[in-house]
C-alpha positions as CSV (number, residue, x, y, z in Angstrom):
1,X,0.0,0.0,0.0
2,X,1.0,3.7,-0.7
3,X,1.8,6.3,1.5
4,X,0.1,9.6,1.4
5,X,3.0,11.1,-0.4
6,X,3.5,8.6,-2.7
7,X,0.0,9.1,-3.9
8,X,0.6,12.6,-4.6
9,X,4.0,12.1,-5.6
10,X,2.2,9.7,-8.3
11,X,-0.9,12.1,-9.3
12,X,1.4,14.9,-9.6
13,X,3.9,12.9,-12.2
14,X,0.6,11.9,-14.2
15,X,-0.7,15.3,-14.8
16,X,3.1,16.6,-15.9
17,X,4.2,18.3,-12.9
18,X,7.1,17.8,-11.0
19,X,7.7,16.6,-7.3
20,X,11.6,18.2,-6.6
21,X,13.0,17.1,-4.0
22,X,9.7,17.0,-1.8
23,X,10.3,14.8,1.3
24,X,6.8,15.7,3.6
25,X,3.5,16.2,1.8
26,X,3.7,19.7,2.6
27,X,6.9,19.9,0.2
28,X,5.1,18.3,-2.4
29,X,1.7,20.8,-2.2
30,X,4.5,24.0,-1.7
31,X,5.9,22.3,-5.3
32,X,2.5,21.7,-6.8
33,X,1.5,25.0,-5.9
34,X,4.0,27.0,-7.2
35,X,3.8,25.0,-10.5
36,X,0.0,26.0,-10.6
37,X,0.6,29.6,-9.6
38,X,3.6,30.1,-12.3
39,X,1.4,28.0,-15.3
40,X,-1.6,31.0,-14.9
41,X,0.7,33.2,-15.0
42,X,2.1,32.5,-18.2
43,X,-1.5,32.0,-19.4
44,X,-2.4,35.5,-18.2
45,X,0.7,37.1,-20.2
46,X,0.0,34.9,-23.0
47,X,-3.5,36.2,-23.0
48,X,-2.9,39.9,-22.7
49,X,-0.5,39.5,-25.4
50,X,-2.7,37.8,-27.7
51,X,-5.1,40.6,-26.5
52,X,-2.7,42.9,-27.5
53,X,-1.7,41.9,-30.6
54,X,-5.7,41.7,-32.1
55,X,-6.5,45.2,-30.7
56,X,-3.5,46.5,-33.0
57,X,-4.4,44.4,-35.4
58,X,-8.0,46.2,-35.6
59,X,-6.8,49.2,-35.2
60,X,-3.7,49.0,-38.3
61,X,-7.5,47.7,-40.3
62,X,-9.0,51.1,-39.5
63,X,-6.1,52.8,-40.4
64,X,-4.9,54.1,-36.8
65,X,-0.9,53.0,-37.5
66,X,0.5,55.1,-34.9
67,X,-1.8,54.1,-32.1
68,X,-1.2,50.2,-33.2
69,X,2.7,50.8,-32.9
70,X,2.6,52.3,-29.3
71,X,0.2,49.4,-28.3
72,X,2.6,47.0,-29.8
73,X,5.4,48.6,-28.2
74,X,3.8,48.6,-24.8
75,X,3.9,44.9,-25.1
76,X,7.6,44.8,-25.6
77,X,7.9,46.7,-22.6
């Protein structure tokens, strides 16, 4: 039978996440958690730069170049 961390240790590997060095549950949640916590945040940048991007692109449509630039040079900030 499995321990309590090794269950963890085994559902984290499954859904592509990585246990370091955890040697207590607690390790292994503090790990989990900060691989949650930095995945949404490259979600929310990828978002607000596709965002970005589409709101230049409408605006470059409609003939606004100079406003699309400093948008798209916002995001490069």
């Amino acid at each position: 039978m499995m321990s309590d961390k090794e269950t963890l240790a085994q559902w984290m590997m499954q859904r592509g996440y990585a246990t370091g060095h955890g040697d207590t549950i607690e390790d292994l949640l503090v790990e989990l958690d900060m691989q949650i916590v930095e995945s949404w945040a490259k979600v929310l940048v990828n978002s607000v730069q596709d965002e970005r991007e589409q709101c230049a692109k409408l605006l470059e449509n409609e003939g606004w170049f100079m406003a699309a630039r400093i948008i798209k040079l916002r995001g490069k900030q």
